[in-house]
N, C-alpha and C positions, 0 to 999 in steps of 0.2 A: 418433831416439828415444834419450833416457839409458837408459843402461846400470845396471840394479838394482842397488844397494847388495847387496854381498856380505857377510855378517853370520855373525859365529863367538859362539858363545853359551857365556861362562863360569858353572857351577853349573846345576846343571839340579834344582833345589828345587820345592818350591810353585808359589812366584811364578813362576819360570823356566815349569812344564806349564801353571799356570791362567791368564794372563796371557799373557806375551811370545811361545809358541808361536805361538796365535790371534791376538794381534795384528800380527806380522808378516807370520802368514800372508793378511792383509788389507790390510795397505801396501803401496799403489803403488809401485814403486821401491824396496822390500825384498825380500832373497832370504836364507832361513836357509841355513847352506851346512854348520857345521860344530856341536860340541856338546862342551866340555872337561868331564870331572863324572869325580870318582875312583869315586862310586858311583850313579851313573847314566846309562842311555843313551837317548837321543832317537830315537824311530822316522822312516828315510828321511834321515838326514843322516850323516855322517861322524864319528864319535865318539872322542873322545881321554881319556885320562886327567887331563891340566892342558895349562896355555894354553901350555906351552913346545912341548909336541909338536903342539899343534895350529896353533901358528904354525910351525913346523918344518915339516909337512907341506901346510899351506894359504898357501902365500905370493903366492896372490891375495886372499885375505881383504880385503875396504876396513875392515870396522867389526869391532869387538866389545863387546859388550852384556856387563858386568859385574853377576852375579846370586848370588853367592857371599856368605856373611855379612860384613858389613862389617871384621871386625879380618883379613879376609886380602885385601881388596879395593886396596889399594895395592900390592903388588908385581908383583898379574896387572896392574893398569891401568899400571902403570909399564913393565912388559917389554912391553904392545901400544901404548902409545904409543913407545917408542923402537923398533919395528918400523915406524914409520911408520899407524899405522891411526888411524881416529877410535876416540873410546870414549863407550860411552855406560852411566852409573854410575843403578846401581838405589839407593833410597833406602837408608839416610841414603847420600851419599857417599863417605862415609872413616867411620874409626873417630874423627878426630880433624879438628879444623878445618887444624894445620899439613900433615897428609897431602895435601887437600884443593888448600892452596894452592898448594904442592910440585907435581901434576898439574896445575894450572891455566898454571905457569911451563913447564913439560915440554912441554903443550900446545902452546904459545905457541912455544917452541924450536923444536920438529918440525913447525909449519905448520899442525896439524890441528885436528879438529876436540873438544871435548870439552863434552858433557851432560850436567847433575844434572837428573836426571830427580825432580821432586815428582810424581808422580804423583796429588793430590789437588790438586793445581792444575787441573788440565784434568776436575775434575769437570762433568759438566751445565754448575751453577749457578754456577758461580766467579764468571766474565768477566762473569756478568750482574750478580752482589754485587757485584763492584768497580766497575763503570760506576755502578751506585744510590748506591754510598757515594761516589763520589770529588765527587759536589755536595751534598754533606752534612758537618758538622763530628760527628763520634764523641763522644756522651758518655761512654759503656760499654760494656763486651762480656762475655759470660760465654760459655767454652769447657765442654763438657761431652762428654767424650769417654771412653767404659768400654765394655770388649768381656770377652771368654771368652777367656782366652789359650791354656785346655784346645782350644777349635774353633779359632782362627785359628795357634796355632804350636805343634800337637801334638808332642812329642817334640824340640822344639827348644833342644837344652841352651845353644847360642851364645848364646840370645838372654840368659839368666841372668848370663852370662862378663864382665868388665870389657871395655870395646867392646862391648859385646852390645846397650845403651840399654835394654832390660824395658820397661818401658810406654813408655817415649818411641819406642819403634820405632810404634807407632801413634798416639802422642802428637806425635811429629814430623811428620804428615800436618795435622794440626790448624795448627799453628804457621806447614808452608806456607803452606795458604791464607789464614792469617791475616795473614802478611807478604806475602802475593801482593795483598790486598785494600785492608788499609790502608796509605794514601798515605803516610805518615810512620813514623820508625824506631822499634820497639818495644826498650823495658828489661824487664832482668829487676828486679823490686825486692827480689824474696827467692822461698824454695821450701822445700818441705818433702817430704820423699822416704822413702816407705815399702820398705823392702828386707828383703828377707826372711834371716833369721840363717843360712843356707844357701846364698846368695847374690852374686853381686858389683852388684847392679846391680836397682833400686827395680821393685815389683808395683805401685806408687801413688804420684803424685805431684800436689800442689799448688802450684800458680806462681800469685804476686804480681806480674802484668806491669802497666807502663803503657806511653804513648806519649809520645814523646818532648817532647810539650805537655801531657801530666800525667793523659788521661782515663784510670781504670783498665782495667783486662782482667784476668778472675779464669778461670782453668785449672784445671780437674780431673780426672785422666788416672788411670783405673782399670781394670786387668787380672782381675780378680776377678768383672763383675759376668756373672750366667747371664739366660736367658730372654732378653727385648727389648735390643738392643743400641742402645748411645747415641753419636752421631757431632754434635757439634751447636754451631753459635757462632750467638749471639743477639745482637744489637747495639741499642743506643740511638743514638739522632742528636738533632740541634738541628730535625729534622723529620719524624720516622716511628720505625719499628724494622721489623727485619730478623730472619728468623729462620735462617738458611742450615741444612741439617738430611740427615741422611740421607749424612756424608761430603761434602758439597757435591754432590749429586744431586737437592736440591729446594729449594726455595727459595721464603720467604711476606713481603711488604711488608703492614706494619700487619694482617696476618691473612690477606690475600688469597693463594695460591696464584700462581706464576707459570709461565710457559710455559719447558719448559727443552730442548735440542736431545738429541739419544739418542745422540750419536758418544759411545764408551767411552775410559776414562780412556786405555791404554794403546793402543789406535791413534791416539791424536788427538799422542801421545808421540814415537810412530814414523813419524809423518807430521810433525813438529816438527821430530826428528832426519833425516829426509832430507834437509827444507829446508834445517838446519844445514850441512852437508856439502856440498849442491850451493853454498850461496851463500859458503864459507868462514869460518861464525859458530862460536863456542863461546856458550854458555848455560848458565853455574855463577854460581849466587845462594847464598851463602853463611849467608844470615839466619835458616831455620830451625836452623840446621846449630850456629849461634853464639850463637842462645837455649837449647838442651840445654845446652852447655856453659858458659853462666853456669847456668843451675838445678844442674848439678853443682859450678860453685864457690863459689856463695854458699848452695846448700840446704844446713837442717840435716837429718841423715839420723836415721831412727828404727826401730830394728831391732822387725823383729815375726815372726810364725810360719811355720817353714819351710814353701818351697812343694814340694810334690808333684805331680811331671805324672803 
């Protein structure tokens, strides 16, 4: 019998308790062992203040699972990869695409293993949109994506901060499955970024994508809206449409309803990442990663009214 992945857990946030707790604690062949958080502790694991002391006193650790805001997420992935451990990067994976690259070479040097974890790729309905689309030519796609930033990132000033992303931190789950589904490379053609005069970093944004044979994709990423939340890409084909909906957790052909599997985004992630590690793979897709950041260099930016959490 293999021996459980031994797993040390940097940031213990949101995501860190509502997510990655429960999910590993449902992975075969995952074992949470330890927990780095300057202002939080993990019930039943070993708790440390940063990953220095926690690689300091756990030098059996195999992995650790980076959950900390993205602009401090390169020097902890940096100091457990040159410990020798796999690492596996919570969305976005860096603050910046050359971060990014930089641990991909790191990786590579040290033997190990290293995961960008999209976590809206392993929705339900993903694998079943891309199998429908890949015998079909794409005319159009329209992304519609707007949440509460007040309910999903209460109190979370990072997310405002330059590296922070603002709406693209939920706008970049969109973009995954969008570059997970369609077969060919997506363009930025232009954007337009709502950011608030208090601000580093857009509450709204609109992207002018196509593909790389010209069909369009129109993006609309909004942090503002309350009541029914919207998660949603709609496609046209040379044969049908698609409605992918619900985060990628349900999914309609030409109107019809389809049958979608129940495994949850983040165990189906940690059971990825095991495979990764037993079999020697890294798994860093860089594409939504490098659509942000052309929206950030070719959008024009439009200041509008301070936000208030």
């Amino acid at each position: 019998m293999t021996a459980a992945l031994r797993i040390g857990l940097v940031g213990f946030g949101k995501i860190a308790r509502d997510q990655h707790l429960p999910a590993i604690a449902r992975t075969e062949g995952a074992e949470l062992v330890a927990v780095a958080s300057r202002h939080s502790q993990a019930p039943g694991v070993a708790n440390y203040p940063d990953i220095e002391a926690m690689l300091a006193a756990e030098p059996g650790l195999d992995a650790i699972a980076m959950c900390q805001p993205p602009q401090a997420r390169y020097e902890a992935a940096r100091a457990a990869l040159a410990a020798g451990k796999h690492v596996f990067l919570e969305k976005p994976p860096g603050a910046t695409v050359s971060e990014v690259e930089a641990l991909i070479g790191q990786a590579r040097a040290q033997g190990v293993t290293l995961f960008a974890s999209w976590h809206s790729r392993h929705a339900p309905a993903v694998a079943a949109a891309r199998a429908w689309l890949e015998a079909r030519t794409l005319r159009k796609a329209t992304i519609t994506w707007k949440e509460d930033v007040r309910h999903w990132h209460p109190g979370q000033t990072w997310i405002w901060q330059a590296g922070g992303f603002g709406v693209f931190d939920p706008g970049i789950n969109a973009l995954s499955i969008l570059t997970e589904i369609v077969r060919e490379p997506v363009l930025v053609a232009g954007a337009d970024l709502e950011t608030p005069s208090n601000c580093a970093a857009p509450i709204a944004a609109r992207l002018a994508l196509r593909t790389a044979t010209g069909a369009p994709i129109e993006a609309e990423f909004d942090f503002r809206q309350t009541g029914p939340q919207s998660w949603d890409i709609a496609i046209e084909t040379d044969s049908g449409q698609m409605l992918l909906a619900e985060g990628g957790g349900k999914l309609a052909i030409d109107g019809a309803a389809q049958p979608t599997p129940s495994e949850g985004e983040y165990p189906a992630m940690y059971r990825h990442f095991v495979e990764l590690v037993r079999s020697g793979r890294s798994d860093v897709d860089l594409a939504p990663l490098r659509l942000v950041a052309d929206a950030f260099l070719c959008g024009r930016v439009r200041s509008t009214e301070p936000f208030e959490d």
